[in-house]
C-alpha positions in Angstrom: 0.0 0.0 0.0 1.0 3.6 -0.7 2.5 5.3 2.2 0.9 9.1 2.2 2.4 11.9 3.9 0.9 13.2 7.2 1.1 15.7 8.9 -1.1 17.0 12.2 -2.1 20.6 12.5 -1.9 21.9 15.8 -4.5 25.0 17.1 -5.3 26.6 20.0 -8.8 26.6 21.6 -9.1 29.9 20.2 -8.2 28.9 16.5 -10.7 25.8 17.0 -12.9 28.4 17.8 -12.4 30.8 14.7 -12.5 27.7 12.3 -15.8 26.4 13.6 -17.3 29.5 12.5 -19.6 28.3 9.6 -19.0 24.9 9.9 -20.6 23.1 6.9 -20.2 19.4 6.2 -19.6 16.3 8.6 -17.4 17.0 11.7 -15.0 14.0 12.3 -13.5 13.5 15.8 -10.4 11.5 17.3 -10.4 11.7 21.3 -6.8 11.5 22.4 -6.3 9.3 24.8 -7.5 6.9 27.7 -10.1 7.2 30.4 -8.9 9.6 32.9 -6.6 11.2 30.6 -7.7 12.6 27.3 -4.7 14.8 26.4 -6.7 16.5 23.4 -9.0 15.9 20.6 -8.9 15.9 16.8 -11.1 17.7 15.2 -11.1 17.5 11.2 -7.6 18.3 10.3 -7.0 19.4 12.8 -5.6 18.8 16.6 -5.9 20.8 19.9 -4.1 19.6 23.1 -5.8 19.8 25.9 -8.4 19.7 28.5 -12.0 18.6 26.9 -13.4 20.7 29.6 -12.2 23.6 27.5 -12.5 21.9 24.3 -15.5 20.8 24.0 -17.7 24.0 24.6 -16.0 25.3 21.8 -17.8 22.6 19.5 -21.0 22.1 21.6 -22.9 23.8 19.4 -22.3 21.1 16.5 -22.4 18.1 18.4 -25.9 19.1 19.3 -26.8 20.3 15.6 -28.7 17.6 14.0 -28.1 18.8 10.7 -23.9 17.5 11.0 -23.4 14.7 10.9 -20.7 12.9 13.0 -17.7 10.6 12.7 -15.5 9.0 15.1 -14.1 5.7 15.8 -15.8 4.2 19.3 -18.6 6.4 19.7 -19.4 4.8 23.2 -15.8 6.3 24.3 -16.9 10.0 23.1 -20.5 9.6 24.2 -19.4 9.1 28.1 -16.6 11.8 27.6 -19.3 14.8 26.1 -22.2 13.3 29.0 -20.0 14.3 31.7 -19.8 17.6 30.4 -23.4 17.8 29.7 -23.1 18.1 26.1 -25.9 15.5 23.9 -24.7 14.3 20.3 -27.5 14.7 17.8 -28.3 13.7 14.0 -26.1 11.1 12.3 -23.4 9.4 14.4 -20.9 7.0 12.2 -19.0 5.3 14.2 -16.3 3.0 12.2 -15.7 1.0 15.1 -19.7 -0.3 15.6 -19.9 -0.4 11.8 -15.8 -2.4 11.0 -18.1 -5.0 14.1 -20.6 -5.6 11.7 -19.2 -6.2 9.0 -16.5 -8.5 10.8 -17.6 -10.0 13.6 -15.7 -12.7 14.3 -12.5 -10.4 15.0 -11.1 -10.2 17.7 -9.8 -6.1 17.3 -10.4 -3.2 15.4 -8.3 -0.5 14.5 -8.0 2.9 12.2 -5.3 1.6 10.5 -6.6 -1.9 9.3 -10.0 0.0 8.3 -7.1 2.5 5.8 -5.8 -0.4 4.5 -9.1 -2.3 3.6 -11.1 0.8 2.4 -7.9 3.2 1.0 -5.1 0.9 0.3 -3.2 3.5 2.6 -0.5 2.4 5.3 -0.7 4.7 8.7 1.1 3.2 11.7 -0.8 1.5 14.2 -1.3 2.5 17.8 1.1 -0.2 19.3 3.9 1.6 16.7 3.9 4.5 18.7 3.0 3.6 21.8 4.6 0.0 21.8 2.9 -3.0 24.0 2.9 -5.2 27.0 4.5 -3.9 30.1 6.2 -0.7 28.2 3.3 0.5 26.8 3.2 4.5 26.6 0.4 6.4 27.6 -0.8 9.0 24.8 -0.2 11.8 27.3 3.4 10.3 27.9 3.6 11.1 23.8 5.3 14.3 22.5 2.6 16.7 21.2 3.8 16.6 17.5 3.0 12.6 17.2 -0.1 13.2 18.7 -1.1 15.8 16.7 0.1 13.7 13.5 -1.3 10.3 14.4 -4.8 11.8 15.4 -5.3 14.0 12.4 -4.5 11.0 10.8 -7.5 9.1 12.3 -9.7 11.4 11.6 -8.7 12.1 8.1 -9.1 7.9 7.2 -12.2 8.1 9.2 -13.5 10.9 6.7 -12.9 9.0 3.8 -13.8 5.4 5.6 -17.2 6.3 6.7 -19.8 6.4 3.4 -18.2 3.4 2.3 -18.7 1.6 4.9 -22.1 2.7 5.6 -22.5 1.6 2.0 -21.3 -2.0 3.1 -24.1 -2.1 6.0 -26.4 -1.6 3.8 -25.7 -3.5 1.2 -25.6 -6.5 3.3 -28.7 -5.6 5.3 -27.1 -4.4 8.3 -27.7 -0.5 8.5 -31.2 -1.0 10.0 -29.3 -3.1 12.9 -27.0 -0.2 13.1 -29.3 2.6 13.6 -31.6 0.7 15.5 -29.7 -1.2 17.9 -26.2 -0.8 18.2 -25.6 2.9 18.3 -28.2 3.7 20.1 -27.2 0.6 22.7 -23.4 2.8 22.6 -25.1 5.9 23.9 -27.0 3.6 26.7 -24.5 1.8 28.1 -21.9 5.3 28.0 -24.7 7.3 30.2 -25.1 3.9 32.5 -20.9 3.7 32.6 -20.8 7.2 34.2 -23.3 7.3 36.1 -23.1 3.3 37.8 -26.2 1.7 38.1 -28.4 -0.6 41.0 -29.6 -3.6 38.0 -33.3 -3.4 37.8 -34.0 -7.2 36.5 -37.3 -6.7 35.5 -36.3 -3.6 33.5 -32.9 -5.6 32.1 -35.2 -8.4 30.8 -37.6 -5.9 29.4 -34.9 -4.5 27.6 -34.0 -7.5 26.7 -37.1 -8.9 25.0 -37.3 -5.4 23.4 -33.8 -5.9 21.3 -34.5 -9.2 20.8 -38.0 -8.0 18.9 -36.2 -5.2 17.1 -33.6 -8.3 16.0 -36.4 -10.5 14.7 -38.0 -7.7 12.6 -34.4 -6.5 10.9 -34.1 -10.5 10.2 
């Protein structure tokens, strides 16, 4: 596969901001890093490091537009991080992650740069390049800024370009329904019931329960 050059653009807040102004289009979103320390977020082509707490006002007023549609790779991930800041995704939500689960169920993993190499014939390096595995692992925020910014803009710009097709794929094979229905709307359920912890209501589980499976049989 081609190797294409990459390279992150790093704002401020305050640039974010200025180029939100007008926004048209879909808005595609990488969240840097892991639970309990998200070092910044991707945003288009672009990267801002970063506290979300000051990030994510700045692009509230998208998120919560139903007209934009969004993209991101593990929506559940983003859902819990814009609940606990009060902030409610509307409209279209692609999610590469739900939809590469889908399609390919029987894998074990999914990642960014798999989906570049099946939909684009790209190479980007993997997570585990960067960061490395096992017991030496890295932390994003242990990262220097410029890799972050490279590697996320990176996501986001494969993301961009992975997303119709592979909505195209779900439908095609009579899965979008099963999308849209069930499993993105089950990621934004089971953020909300992450952060806030829950007491199990067993006759409202197996309610639940019986409704998916329902919703199953008619899509079948």
């Amino acid at each position: 596969a081609e190797k294409p050059v990459t390279v992150g653009a790093t704002i401020t807040i305050a640039e974010l901001a200025e180029n939100m102004k007008g926004h048209s289009g879909p808005l595609t979103l990488t969240l840097c890093g892991e639970e309990g320390d998200i070092c910044g977020l991707a945003v288009d082509q672009w990267y801002v490091d970063g506290s979300l707490n000051d990030i994510v006002p700045v692009i509230a007023h998208l998120l919560e537009n139903e007209s934009v549609t969004k993209i991101t790779f593990d929506v559940k991930k983003l859902y819990k991080e814009l609940q606990a800041r009060q902030v409610e995704m509307r409209g279209e939500v692609i999610d590469a992650l739900l939809a590469a689960y889908l399609l390919n169920p029987s894998k074990d993993d999914y990642a960014p740069d798999e989906l570049a190499t099946i939909y684009l014939d790209e190479y980007v390096p993997s997570e585990a390049e960067i960061l490395g595995t096992g017991v030496k692992k890295l932390r994003w925020s242990q990262v220097e800024p410029a890799v972050r910014a490279d590697y996320m803009t990176t996501v986001t710009r494969i993301l961009s370009r992975v997303a119709k097709p592979m909505m195209q794929e779900l439908e095609v094979k009579g899965m979008k329904v099963l999308y849209d229905v069930i499993e993105r709307p089950l990621a934004e359920v089971l953020a909300s019931m992450e952060l806030a912890g829950i007491a199990v209501d067993l006759s409202v589980l197996e309610s639940f329960g019986s409704f998916l499976t329902g919703e199953i049989d008619k899509i079948q």
